[in-house]
C-alpha distance (Angstrom), angle and dihedral (degrees) to the residues before:
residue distance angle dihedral
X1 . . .
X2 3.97 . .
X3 3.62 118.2 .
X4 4.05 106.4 -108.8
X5 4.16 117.5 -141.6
X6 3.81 86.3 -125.5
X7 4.04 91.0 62.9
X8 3.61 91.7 50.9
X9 4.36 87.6 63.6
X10 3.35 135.5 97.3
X11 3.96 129.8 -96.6
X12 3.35 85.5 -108.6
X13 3.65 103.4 45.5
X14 4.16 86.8 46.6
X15 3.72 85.8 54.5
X16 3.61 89.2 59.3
X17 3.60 102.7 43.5
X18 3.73 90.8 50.6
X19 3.62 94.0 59.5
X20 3.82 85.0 48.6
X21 3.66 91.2 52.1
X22 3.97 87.0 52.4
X23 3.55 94.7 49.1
X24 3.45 98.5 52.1
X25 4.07 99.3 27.4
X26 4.11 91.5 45.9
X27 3.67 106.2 116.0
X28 3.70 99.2 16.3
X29 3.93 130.9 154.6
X30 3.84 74.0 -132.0
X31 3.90 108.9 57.4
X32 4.02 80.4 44.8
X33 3.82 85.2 58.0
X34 4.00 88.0 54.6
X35 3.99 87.9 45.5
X36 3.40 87.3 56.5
X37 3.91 94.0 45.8
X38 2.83 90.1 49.9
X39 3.79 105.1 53.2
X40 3.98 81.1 47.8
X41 3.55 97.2 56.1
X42 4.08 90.0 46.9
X43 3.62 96.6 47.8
X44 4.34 89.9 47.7
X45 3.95 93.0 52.5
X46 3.63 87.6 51.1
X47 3.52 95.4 50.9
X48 3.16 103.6 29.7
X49 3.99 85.1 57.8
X50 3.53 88.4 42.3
X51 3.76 90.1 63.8
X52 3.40 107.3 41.2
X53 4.27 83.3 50.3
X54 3.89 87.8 48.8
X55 3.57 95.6 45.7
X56 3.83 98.2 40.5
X57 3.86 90.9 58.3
X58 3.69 113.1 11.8
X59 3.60 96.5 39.4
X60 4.06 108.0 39.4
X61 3.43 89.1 -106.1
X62 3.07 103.6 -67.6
X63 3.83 116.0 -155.3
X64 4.20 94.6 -144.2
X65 3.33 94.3 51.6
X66 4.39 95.1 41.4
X67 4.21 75.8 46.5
X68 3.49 99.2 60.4
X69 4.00 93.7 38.3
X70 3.69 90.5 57.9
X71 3.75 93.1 42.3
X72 4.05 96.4 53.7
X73 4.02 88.5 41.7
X74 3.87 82.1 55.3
X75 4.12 92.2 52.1
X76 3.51 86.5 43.3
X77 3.74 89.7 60.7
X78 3.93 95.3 46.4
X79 3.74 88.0 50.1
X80 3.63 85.3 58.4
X81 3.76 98.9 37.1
X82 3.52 88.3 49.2
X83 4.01 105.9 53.7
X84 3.73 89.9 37.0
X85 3.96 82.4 62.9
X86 3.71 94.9 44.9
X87 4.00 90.8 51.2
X88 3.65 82.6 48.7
X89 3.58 94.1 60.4
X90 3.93 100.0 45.1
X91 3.70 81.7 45.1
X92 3.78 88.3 60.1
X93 3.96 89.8 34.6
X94 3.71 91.0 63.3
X95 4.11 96.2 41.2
X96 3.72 80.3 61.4
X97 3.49 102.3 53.0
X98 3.68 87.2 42.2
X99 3.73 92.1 52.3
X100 4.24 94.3 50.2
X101 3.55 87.9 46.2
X102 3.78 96.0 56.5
X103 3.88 82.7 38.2
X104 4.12 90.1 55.1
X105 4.29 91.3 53.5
């Protein structure tokens, strides 16, 4: 994975550029998007752990069942992966802009 400008800052600059990334990101069809991953990722670890339980003792572990269980744990995870990667790169977006606006004074 590259190295990103905005993981090369500061705690303090971070701090900064994550409230600047909820100012301008607030209300966006995109932090809906990461509500909604969210709420995905939640509801396949509990299922997904649900099933593998359920099949593993209720079912004589039953390898369809344990199957499926590991497979929606494993979306859960790239749901996860995935939007902490996309927050990563607005993150680094908005360092940027920062930077080439302190560059342009």
């Amino acid at each position: 994975m590259p190295k990103y400008y905005y993981q090369t800052l500061s705690k303090e600059e971070k701090k900064k550029v994550k409230k600047e990334y909820q100012k301008e990101y607030q209300e966006t069809e995109i932090m809906e998007r990461f509500r909604r991953l969210n709420i995905y990722a939640i509801i396949a670890i509990l299922f997904g752990l649900f099933l593998i339980i359920y099949a593993y003792f209720f079912e004589n572990k039953n390898i369809g069942s344990i199957i499926l269980g590991i497979t929606m744990l494993i979306l859960a995870l790239v749901f996860i992966i995935g939007k902490a990667l996309v927050k990563l790169r607005l993150l680094n977006k908005v360092a940027l802009n920062q930077k080439r606006k302190k560059v342009e004074k």
